[in-house]
Each structure stands twice: as C-alpha cells, then as structure tokens.
C-alpha positions in Angstrom: -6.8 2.4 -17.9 -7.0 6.0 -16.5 -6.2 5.3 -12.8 -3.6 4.0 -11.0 -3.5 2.9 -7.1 -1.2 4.6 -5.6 -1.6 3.3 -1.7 2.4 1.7 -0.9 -0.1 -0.2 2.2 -1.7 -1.8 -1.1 0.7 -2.3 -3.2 3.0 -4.0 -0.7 0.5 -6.5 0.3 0.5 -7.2 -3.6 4.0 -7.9 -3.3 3.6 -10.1 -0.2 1.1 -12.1 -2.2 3.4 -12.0 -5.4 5.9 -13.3 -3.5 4.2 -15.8 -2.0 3.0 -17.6 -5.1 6.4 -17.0 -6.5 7.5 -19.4 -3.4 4.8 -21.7 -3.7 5.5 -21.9 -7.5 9.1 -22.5 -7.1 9.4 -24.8 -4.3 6.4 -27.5 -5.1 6.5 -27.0 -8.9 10.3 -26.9 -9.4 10.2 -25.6 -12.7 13.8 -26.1 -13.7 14.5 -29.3 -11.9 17.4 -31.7 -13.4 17.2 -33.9 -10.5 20.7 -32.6 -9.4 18.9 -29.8 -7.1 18.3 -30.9 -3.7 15.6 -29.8 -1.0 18.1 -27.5 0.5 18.9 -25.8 -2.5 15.3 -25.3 -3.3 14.2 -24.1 -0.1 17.2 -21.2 -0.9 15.8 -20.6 -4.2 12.4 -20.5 -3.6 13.1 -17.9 -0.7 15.2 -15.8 -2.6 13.5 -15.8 -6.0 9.7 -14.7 -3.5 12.2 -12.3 -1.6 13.5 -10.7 -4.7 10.0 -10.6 -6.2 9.0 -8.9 -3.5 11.4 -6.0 -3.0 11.3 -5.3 -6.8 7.8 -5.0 -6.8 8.4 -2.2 -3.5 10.9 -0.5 -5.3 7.8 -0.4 -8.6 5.1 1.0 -5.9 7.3 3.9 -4.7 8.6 4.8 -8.6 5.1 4.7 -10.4 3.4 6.6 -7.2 6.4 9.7 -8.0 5.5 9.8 -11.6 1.9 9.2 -11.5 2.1 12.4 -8.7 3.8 14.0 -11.0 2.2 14.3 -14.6 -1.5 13.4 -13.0 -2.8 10.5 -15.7 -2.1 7.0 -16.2 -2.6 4.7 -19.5 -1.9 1.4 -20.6 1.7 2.8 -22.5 2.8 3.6 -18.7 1.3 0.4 -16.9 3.1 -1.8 -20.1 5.9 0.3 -18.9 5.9 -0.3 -15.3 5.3 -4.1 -15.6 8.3 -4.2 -18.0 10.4 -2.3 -15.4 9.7 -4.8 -13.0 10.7 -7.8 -14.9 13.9 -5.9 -15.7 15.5 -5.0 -12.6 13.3 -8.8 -11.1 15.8 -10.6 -14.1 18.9 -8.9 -13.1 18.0 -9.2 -9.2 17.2 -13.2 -9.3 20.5 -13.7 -11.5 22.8 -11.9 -9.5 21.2 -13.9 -6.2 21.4 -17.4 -8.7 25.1 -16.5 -9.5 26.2 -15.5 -5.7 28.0 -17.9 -3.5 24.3 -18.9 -1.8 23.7 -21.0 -4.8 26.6 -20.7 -7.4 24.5 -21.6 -10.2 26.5 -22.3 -13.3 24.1 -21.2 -16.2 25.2 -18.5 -18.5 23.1 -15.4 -18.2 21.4 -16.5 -21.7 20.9 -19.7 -20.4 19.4 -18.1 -17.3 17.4 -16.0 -19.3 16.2 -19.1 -21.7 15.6 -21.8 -19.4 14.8 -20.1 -15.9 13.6 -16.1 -16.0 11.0 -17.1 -19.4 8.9 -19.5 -16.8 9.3 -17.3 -14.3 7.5 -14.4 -15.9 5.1 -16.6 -17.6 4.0 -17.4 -14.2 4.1 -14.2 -12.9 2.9 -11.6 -15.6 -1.2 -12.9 -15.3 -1.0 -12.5 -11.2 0.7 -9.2 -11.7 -2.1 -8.1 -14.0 -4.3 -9.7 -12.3 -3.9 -7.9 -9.0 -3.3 -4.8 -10.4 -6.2 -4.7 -11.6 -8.1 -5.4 -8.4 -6.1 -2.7 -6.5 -8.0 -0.2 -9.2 -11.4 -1.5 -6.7 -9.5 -0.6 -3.4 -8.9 3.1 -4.5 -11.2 5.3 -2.1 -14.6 6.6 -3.2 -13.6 10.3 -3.0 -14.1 13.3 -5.2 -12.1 13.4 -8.1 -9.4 16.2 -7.7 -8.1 17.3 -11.4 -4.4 18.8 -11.2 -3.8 21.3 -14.2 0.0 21.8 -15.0 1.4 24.6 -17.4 4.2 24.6 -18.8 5.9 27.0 -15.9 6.6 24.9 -12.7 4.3 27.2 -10.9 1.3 26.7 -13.5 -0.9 24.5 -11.1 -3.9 24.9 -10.2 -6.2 21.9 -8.6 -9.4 22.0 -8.0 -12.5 19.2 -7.5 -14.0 17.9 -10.9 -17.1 18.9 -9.7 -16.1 22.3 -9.5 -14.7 22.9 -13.0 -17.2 24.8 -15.2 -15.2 25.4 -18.5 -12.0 25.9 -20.4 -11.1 28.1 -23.1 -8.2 28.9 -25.6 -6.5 32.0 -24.9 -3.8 31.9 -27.9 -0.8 30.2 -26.1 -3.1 29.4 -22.6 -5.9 27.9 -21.5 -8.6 30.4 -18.9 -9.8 28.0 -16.8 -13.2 28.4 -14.9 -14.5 27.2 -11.7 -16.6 27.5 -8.8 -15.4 28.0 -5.5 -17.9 28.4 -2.9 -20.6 29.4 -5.3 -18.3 32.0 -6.7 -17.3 31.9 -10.6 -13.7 31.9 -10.5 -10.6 31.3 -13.3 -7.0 30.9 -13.5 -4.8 31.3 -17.1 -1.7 28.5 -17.7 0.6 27.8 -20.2 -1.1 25.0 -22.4 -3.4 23.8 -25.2 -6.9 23.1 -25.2 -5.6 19.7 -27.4 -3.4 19.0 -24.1 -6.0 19.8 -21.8 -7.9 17.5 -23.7 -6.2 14.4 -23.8 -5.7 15.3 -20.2 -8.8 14.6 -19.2 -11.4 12.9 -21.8 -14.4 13.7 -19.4 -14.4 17.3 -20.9 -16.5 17.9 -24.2 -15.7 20.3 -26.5 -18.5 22.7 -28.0 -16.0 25.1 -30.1 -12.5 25.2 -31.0 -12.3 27.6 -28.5 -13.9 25.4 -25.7 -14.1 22.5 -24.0 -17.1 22.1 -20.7 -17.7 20.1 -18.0 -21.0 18.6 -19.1 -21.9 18.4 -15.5 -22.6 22.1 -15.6 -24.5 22.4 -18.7 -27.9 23.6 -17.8 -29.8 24.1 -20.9 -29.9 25.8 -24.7 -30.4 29.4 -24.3 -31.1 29.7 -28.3 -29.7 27.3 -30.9 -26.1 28.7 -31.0 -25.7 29.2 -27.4 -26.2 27.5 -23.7 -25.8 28.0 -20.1 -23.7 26.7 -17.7 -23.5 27.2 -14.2 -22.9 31.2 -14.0 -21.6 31.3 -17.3 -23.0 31.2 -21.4 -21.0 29.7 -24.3 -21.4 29.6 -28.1 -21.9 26.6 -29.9 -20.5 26.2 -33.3 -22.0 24.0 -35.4 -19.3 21.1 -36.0 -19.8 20.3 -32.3 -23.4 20.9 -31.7 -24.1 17.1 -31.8 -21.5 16.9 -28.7 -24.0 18.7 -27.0 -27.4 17.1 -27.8 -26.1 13.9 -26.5 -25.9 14.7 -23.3 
C-alpha cells in the first residue's frame, strides 16, 4: 500500500457507514447481553457506541491526511498505525460514554476491555479494512505529482511524474532533473539517492550514481551508455540488467 485517500468528503461517509453497522451490530445482535439490559438501554448504547465510532474515525481522516501531506508516502507500517490509533482513542471514547451517568455501567475497565471492546473490534476491524481499501478506487485519475523534501524545510521541489527525467548523487545531495515545458531543467536537495529511493520505487537505478525515470529512456546509445529525453547516462554494469527489462 503506496496510497492513501485523503478526501475528508470520503472518509466521512466511511465513518457514517462504520457507524451505522456499529448500530446495527449493537442494537439487533446485542453482543453483551445478560438479559438485565433493557430496550432503552440498548437503543443508548447502540447510539452512542455508532456516534463514538463515528467521530473517532473523523478525528483519524483529518490526522492521517496532515501526515500523509506532510512526508508524501504511505505503507502498511502507517495504515497498521492508523487503524491502531483508531481503536485506541474508539476504547477510551466508548468506555468513558459506558461509565457516564447515561448508562453507569459497572464493569471494570479490564472487564470492559475483555468482555465488550474485544467483540467490538472483531466486528469492526474487517469493515474498516474493508472500506479502506475501496476508498484507494475513489482517489481521482490525475497525474501523479511527486513532492521531493530535503532535509532543509525549504528543500521542496514538486513536480509531475511524468516530468521527472533523472536523479543523481551529488556527495551529500541529490541533482534532480526535469522537463518543464520542453525545457531540461534541475534542482539540488539535501538527501540520498538510497532515500530518494525508497521514496519512490517507480525510479530504476542504472549506477550508483543514478536512478531514471524509465519513462524517459529512449534507447542504448552504445553498450555503456543511453538516452533519455534531452539527457545521456552511463550504465555500469551491476545494473545493466535493470535496463534491458524495460
């Protein structure tokens, strides 16, 4: 997972519809019934458990749209991370709403935790991957826009992946070059080819000096060296079969 949606419109509605099941769940299913509950006090649960659900799972769409803005990638260490989040501030939200005068429930918070929040998230977890999942198919068909960061704040430099010809190692920076309306064009950052790398996986590397955007490779000019759009590079030969699969 490389991607993330980032649309709040989105990623509300998948709250509304989180929080819908949630009340469907709670309310026919009655997960934790004794038989000392009664409708009343199941129509308050199942309300605020879905309301709950639903606010968290706002408060997750604005948090991982600031980060995701901010270092540009996504992976399955930060979605694990985000789901996890959820859960956490969900457990403490639901338990402070069971423990309120509304309901004055009388478990323990380890009893809570044991006997209420574990069937919870076993119901919720698979819809919440599940839809997130989905959203990934709502994000716009647009051109992909790659954000480079240095390490100085004003180190940026975004341009369309389309655009991006090369990058090369420049001892402690990366040179990176692009077209901008036909016209070969570059910009030096703080970074490392390895970072820009893991960065962005599209890139392949043809020396330890640089990595290409295959889209631009053009052809072999002689068997250590091609063209790229308005540019040549040398090939060394520990990454010339990088190139002949393309």
């Amino acid at each position: 997972m490389k991607q993330l949606n980032i649309s709040i419109k989105q990623n509300l509605i998948v709250g509304i519809l989180i929080g819908v099941w949630l009340f469907i769940f709670a309310f026919i299913i009655k997960p934790f019934d004794d038989g000392t509950i009664n409708f009343r006090s199941w129509l308050l649960i199942s309300i605020g458990f879905s309301s709950i659900a639903f606010v968290c799972y706002a408060v997750l769409s604005f948090i991982q749209k600031t980060v995701y803005e901010k270092i540009s990638k996504w992976n399955l260490g930060l979605e694990t991370a985000s789901i996890l989040f959820f859960f956490l501030i969900y457990l403490f939200g639901i338990y402070s709403f069971y423990k309120s005068p509304i309901l004055n429930g009388g478990y323990s918070f380890a009893e809570f935790f044991s006997m209420v929040f574990i069937k919870v998230t076993l119901v919720l977890t698979p819809v919440i991957i599940l839809t997130r999942r989905y959203l990934l198919k709502l994000i716009p068909i647009k051109d992909d826009l790659l954000i480079f960061r240095g390490e100085n704040k004003h180190d940026v430099l975004k341009i369309k992946q389309v655009d991006l010809i090369c990058i090369s190692n420049a001892q402690n920076y990366v040179e990176i070059f692009y077209a901008e309306n036909n016209i070969l064009k570059s910009k030096i950052i703080r970074s490392s080819l390895k970072k820009v790398q893991q960065d962005f996986d599209f890139l392949v590397q043809i020396h330890r000096s640089h990595l290409i955007n295959p889209f631009h490779f053009k052809s072999w000019k002689d068997s250590n060296t091609i063209l790229l759009t308005q540019m040549e590079l040398p090939v060394s030969k520990n990454y010339k079969e990088n190139i002949l699969v393309l």
